[in-house]
ROSE-4610 file (N, C-alpha, C; in Angstrom, 1 decimal, always signed):
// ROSE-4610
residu = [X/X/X/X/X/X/X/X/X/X/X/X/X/X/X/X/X/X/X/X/X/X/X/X/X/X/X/X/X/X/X/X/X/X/X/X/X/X/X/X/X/X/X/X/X/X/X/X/X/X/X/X/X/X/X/X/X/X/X/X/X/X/X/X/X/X/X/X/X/X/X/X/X/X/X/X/X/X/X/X/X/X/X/X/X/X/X/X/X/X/X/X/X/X/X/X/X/X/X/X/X/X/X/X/X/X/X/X/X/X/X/X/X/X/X/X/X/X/X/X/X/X/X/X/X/X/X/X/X/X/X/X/X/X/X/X/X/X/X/X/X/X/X/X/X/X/X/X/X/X/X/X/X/X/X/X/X/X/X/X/X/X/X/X/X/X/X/X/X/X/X/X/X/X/X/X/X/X/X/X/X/X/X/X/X/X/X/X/X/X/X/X/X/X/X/X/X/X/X/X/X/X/X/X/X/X/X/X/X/X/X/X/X/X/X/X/X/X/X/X/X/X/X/X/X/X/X/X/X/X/X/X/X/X/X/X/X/X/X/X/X/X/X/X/X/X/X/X/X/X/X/X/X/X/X/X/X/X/X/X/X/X/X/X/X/X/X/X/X/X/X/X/X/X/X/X/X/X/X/X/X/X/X/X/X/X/X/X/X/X/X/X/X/X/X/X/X/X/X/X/X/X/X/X/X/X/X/X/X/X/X/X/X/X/X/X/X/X/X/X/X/X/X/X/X/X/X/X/X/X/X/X/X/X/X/X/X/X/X/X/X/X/X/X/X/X/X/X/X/X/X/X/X/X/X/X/X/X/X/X/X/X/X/X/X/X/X/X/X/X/X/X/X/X/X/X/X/X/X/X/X/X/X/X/X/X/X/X/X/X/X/X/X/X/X/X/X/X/X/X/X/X/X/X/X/X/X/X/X/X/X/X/X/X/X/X/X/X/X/X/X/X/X/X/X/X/X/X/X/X/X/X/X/X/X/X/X/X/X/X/X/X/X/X/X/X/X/X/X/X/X/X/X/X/X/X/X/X/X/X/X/X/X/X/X/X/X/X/X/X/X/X/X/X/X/X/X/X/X/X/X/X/X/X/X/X/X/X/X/X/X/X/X/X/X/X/X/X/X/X/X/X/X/X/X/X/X/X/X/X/X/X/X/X/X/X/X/X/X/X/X/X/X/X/X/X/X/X/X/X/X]
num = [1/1/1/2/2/2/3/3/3/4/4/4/5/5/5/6/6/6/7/7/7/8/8/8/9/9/9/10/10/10/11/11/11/12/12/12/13/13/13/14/14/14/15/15/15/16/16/16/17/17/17/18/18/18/19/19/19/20/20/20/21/21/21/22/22/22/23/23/23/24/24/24/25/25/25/26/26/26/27/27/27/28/28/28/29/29/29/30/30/30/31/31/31/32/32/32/33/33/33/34/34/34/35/35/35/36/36/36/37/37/37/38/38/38/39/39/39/40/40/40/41/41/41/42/42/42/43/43/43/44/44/44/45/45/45/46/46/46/47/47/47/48/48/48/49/49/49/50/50/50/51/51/51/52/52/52/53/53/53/54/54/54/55/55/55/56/56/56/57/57/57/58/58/58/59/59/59/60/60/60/61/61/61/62/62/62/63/63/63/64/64/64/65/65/65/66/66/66/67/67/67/68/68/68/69/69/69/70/70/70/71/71/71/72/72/72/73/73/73/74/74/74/75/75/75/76/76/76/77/77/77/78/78/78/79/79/79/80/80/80/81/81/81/82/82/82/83/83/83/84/84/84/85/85/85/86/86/86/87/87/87/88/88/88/89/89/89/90/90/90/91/91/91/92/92/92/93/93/93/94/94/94/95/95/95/96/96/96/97/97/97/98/98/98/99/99/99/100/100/100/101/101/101/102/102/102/103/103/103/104/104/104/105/105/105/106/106/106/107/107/107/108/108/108/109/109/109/110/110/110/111/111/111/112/112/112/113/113/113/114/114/114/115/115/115/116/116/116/117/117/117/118/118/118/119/119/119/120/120/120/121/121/121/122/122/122/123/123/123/124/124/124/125/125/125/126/126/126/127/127/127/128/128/128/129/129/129/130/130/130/131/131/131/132/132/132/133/133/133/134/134/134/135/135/135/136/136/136/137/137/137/138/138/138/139/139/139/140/140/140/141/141/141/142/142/142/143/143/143/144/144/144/145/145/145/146/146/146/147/147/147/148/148/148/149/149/149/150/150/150/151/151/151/152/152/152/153/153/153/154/154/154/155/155/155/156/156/156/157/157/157/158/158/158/159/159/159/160/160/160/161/161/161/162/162/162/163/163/163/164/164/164/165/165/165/166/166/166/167/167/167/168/168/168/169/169/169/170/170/170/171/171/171/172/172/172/173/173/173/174/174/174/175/175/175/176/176/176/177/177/177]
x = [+20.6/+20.6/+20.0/+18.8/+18.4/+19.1/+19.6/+20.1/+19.3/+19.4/+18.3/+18.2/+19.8/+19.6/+19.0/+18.6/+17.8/+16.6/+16.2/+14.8/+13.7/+12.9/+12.2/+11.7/+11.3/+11.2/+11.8/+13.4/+14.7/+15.0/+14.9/+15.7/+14.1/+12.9/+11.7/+11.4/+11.6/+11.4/+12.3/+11.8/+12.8/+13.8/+15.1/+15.5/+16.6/+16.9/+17.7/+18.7/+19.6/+20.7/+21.4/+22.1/+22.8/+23.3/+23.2/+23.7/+24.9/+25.7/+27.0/+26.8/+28.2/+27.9/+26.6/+26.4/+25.4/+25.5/+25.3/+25.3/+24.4/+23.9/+23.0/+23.2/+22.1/+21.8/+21.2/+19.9/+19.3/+18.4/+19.0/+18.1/+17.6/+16.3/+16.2/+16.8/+16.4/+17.7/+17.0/+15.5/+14.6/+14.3/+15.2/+14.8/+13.8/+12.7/+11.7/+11.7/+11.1/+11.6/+10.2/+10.1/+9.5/+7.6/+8.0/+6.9/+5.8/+6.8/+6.6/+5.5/+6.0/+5.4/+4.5/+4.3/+3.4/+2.2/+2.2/+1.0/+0.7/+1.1/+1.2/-0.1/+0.2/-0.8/-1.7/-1.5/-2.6/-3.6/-3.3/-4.1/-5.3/-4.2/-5.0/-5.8/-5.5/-6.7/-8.2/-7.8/-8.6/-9.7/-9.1/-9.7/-10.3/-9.9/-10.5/-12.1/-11.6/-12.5/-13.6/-13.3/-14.6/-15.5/-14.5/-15.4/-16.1/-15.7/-16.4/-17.7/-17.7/-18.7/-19.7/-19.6/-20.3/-20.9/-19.9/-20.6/-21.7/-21.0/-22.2/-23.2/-23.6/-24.5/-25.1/-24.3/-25.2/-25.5/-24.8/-24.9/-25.4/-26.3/-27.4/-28.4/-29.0/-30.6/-30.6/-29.1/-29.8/-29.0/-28.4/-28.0/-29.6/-29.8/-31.0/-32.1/-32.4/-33.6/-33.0/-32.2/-31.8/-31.7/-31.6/-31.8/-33.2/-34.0/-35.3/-36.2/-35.8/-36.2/-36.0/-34.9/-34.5/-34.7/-35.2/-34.9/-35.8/-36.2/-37.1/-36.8/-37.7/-37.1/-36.3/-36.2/-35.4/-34.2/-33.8/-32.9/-31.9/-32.6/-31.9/-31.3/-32.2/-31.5/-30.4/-29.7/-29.1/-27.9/-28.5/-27.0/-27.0/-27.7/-26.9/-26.1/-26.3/-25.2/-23.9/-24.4/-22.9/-22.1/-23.0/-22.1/-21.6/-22.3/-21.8/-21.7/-21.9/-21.1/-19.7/-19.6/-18.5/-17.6/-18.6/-17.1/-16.7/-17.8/-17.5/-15.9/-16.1/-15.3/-13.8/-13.8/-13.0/-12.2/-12.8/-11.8/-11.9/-11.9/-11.1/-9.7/-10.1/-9.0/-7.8/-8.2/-7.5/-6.4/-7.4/-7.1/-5.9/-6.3/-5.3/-4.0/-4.0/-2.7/-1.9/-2.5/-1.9/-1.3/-1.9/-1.6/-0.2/+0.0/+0.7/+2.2/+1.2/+3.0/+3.8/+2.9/+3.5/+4.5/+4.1/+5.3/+6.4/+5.9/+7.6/+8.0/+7.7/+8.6/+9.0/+8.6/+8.9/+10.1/+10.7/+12.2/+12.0/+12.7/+13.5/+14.7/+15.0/+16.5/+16.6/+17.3/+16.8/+18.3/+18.8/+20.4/+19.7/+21.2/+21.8/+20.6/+20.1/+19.5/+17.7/+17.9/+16.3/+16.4/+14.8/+14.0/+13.3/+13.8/+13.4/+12.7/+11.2/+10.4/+9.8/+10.1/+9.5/+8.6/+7.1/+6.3/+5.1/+5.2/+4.0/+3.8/+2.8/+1.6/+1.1/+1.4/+0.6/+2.1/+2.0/+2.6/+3.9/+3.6/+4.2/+4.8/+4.7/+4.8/+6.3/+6.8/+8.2/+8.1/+8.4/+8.9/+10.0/+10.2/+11.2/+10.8/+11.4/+10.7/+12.4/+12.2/+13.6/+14.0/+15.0/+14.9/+14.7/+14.8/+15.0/+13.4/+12.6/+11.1/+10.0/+11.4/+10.4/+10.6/+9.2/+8.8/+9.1/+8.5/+8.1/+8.1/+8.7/+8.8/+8.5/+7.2/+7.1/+6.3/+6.1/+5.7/+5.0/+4.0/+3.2/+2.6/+3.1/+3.1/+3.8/+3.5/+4.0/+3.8/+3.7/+3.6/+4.6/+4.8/+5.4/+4.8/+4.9/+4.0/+4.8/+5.1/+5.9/+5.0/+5.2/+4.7/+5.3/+5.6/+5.8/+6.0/+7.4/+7.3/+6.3/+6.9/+6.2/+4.5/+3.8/+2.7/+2.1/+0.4/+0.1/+0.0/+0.6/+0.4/+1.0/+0.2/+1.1/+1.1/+2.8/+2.9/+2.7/+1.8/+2.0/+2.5/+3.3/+3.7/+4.1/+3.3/+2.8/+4.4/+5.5/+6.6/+6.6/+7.7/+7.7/+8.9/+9.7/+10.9/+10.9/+9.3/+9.0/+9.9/+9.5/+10.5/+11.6/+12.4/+13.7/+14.6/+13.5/+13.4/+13.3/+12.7/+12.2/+13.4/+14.1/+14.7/+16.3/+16.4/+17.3/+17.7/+16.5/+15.8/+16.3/+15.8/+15.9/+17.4/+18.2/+19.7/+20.1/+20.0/+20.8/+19.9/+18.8/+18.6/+19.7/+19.7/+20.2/+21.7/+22.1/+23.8/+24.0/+23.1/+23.0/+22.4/+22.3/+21.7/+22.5]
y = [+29.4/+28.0/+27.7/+27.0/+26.7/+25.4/+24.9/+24.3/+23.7/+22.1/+21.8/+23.1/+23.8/+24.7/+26.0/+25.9/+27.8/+27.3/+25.6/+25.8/+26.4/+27.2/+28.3/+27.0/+26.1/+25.1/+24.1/+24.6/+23.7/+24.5/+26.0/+26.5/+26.5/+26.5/+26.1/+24.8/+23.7/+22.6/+22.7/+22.0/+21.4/+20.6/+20.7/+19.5/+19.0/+17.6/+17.2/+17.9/+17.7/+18.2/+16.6/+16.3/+15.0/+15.5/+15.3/+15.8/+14.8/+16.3/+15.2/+13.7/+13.2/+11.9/+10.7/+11.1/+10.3/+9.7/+8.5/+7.6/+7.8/+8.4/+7.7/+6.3/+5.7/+4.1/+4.1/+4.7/+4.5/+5.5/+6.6/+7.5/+7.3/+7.9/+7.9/+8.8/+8.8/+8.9/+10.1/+10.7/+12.0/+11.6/+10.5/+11.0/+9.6/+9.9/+8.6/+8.0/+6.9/+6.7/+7.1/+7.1/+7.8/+6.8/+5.7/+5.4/+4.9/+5.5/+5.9/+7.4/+8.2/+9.3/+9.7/+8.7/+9.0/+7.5/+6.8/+6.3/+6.9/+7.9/+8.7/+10.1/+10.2/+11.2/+10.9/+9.5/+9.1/+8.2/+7.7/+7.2/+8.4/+9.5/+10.9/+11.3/+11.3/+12.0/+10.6/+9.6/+8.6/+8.8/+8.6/+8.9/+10.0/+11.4/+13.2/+12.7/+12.0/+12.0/+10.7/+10.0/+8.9/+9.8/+10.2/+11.1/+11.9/+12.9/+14.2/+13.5/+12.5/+11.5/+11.4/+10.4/+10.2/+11.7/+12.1/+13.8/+14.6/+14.5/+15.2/+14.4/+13.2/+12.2/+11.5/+10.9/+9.9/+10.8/+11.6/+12.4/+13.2/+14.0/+15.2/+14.1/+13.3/+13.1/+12.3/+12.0/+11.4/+12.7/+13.7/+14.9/+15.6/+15.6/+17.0/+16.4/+15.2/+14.4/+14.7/+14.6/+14.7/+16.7/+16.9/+18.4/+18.7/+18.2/+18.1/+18.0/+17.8/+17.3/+18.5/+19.3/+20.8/+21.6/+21.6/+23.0/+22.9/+24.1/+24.4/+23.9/+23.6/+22.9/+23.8/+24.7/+26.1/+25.9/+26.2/+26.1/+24.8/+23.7/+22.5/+22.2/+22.5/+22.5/+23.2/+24.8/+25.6/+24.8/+24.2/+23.3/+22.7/+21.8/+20.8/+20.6/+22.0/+21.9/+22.6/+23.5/+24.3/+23.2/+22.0/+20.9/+19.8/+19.2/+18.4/+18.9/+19.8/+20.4/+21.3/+21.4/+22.6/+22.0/+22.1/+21.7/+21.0/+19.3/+18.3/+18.0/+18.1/+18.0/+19.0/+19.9/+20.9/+20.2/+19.1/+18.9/+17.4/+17.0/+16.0/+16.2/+16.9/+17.5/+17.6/+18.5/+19.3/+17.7/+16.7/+15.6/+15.0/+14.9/+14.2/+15.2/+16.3/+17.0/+16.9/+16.6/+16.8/+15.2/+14.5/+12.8/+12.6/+13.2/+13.2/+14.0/+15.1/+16.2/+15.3/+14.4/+13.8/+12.6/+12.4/+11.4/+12.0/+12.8/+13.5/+15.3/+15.0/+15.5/+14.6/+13.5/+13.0/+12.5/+12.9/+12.0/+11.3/+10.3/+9.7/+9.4/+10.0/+9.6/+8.7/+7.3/+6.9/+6.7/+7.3/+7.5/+6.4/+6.0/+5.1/+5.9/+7.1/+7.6/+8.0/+8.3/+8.8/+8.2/+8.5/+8.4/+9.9/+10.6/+11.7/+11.1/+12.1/+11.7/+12.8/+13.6/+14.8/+14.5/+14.9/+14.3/+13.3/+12.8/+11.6/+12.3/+12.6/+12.3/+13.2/+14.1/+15.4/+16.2/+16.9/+17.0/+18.3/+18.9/+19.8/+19.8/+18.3/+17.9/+17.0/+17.5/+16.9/+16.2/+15.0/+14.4/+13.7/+13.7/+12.9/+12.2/+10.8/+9.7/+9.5/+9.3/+8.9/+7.2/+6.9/+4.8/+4.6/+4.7/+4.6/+4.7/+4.8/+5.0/+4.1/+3.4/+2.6/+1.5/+0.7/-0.4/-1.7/-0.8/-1.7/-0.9/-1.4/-1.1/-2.2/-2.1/-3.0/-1.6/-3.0/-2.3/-3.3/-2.7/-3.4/-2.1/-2.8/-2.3/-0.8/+0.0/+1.4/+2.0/+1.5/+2.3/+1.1/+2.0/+1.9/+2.2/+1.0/+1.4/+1.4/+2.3/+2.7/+2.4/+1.5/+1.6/+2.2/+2.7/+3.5/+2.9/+3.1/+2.7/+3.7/+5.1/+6.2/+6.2/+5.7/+6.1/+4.8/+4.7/+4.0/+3.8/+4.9/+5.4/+4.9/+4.8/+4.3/+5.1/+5.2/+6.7/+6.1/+5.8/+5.5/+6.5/+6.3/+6.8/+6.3/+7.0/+6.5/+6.4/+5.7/+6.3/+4.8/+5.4/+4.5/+3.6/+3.4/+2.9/+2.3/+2.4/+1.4/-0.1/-1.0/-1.8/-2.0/-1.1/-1.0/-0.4/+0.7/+1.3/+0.5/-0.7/-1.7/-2.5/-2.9/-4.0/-2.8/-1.6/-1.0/-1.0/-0.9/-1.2/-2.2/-3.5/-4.6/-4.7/-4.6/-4.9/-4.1/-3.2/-2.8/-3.1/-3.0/-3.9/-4.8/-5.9/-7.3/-6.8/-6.2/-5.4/-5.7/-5.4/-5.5/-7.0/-7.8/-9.0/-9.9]
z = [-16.1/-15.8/-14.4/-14.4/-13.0/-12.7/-11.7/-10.5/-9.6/-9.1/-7.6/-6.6/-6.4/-5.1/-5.5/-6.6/-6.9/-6.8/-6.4/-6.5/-5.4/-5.1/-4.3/-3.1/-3.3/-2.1/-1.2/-1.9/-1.4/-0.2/+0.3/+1.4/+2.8/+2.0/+2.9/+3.4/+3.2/+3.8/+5.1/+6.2/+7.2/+7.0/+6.8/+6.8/+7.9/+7.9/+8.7/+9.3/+10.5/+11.0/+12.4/+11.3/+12.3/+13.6/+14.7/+15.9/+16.2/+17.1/+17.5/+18.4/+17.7/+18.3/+17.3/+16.3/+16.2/+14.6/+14.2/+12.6/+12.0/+11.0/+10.1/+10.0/+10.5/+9.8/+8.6/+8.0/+7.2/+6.7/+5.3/+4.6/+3.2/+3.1/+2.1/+1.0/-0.2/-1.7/-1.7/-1.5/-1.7/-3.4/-4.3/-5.6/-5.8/-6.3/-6.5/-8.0/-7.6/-9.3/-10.0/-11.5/-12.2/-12.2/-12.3/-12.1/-10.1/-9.4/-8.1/-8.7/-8.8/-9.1/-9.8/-11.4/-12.1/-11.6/-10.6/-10.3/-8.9/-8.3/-7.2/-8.0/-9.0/-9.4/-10.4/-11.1/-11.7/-10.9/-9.6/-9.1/-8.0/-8.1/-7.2/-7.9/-9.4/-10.5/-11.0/-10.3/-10.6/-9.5/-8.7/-7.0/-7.1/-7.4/-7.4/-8.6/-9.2/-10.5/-9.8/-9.6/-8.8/-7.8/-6.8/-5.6/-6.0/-7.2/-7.6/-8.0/-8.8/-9.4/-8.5/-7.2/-6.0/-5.8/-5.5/-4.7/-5.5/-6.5/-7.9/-7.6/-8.3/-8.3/-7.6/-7.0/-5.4/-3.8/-3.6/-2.4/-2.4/-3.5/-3.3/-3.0/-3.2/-2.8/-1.7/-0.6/+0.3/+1.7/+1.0/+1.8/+1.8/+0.8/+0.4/+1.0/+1.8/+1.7/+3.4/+3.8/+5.4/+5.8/+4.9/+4.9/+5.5/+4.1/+4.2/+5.4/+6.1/+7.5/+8.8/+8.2/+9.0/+8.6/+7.5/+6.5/+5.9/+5.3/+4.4/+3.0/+2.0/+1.0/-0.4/-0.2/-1.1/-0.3/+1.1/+1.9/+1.4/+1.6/+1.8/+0.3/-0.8/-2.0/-2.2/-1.6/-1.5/-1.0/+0.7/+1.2/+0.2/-0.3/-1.1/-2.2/-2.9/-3.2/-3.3/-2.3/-2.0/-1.2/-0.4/-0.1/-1.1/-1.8/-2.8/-3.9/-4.5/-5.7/-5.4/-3.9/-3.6/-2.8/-1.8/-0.6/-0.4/-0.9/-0.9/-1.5/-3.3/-4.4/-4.1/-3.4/-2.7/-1.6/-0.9/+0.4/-0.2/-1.3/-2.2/-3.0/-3.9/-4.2/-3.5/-2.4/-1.0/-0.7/-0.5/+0.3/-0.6/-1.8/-3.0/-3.2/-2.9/-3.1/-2.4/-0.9/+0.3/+0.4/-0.6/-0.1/-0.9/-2.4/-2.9/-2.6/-1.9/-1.4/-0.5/+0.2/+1.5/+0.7/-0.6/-1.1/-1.9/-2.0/-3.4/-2.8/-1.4/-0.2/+0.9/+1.2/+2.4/+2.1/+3.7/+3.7/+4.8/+5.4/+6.5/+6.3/+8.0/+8.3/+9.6/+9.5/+11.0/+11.1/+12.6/+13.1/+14.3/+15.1/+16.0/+17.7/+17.1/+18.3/+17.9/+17.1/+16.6/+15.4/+15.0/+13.6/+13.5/+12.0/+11.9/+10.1/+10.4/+9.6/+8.7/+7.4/+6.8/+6.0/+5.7/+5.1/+5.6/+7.1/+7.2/+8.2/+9.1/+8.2/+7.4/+7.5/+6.9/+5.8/+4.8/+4.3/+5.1/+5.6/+6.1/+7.7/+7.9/+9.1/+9.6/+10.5/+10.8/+12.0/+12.6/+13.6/+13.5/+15.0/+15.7/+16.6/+16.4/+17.6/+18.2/+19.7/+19.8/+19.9/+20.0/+19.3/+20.8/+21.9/+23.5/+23.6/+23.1/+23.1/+22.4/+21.3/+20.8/+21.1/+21.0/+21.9/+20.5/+19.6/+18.1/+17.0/+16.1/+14.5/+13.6/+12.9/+11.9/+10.4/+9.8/+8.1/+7.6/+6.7/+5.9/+4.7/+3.9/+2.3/+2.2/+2.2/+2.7/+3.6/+4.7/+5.6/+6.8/+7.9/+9.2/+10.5/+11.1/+12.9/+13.7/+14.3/+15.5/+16.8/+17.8/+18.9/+20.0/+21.1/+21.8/+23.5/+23.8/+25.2/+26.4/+25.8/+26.9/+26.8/+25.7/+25.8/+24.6/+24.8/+23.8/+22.3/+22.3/+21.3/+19.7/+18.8/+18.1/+16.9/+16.2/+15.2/+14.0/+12.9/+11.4/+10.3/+10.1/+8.6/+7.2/+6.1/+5.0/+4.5/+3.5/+2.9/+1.7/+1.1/+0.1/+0.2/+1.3/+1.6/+3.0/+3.2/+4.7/+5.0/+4.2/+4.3/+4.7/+3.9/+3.8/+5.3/+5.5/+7.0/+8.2/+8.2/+9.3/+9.4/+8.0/+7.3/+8.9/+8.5/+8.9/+10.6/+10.4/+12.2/+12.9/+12.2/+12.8/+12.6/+12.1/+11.7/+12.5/+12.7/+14.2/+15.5/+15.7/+16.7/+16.9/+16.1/+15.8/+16.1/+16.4/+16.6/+18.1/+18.9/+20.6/+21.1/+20.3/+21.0/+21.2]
């Protein structure tokens, strides 16, 4: 019988560790709903499949034609298509896998002290913003902008419970005023 905890990716992720003294305010459930997920990968195979399109078709003759101009004409045919038949269609792919891991692994946890973030931006990527740093939290459609007292900087992260996260935000803000 397999079990969520025998699964080989459950003891490799980072995950949370609440520190003393501190609340969760606001996490996410990790379980997405079904049509979350199946336009999460039917829109990546829609997209893999348009790009490959462009790259095959429209991007050899105006690559191969800028080639043309450095390269010998045997040469430039060679780049082109080890770039648009290969590497191109290759770091699409790449792109759409990576866009999808970042949704059906990402978690957030936002406590009374930090925002801890698994999955945005990059799929294998964890931060922590501390709340004493942030200047600004808003959201628009799925994603979140963190603006930053220490620096200009401002953090986006893609998630699917942005809202709800802001909505969390502001409500305890709203606690101290």
């Amino acid at each position: 019988m397999n079990n969520s905890s025998d699964h080989p990716l459950k003891n490799k992720l980072p995950s949370f560790e609440l520190q003393p003294a501190e609340n969760i305010l606001y996490q996410t459930s990790g379980h997405l709903p079904a049509y979350t997920i199946a336009w999460k990968v039917f829109s990546g195979l829609i997209t893999i499949a348009f790009l490959i399109v462009v790259s095959w078709f429209v991007l050899p003759g105006p690559v191969n034609g800028l080639l043309l101009k450095i390269l010998p004409t045997a040469a430039a045919s060679v780049v082109t298509q080890i770039l648009c038949m290969g590497l191109v269609p290759l770091l699409v792919v790449a792109w759409v896998i990576q866009d999808t891991a970042c949704t059906l692994i990402g978690k957030v946890v936002l406590t009374d002290k930090r925002l801890w973030v698994r999955g945005s931006p990059y799929a294998w990527k964890v931060t922590e913003t501390l709340l004493d740093d942030v200047d600004s939290l808003t959201y628009r459609r799925d994603a979140i902008f963190i603006r930053l007292k220490s620096s200009r900087k401002i953090l986006v992260h893609v998630l699917v419970d942005g809202k709800l996260l802001a909505k969390a935000y502001k409500d305890y803000l709203g606690k101290f005023k």
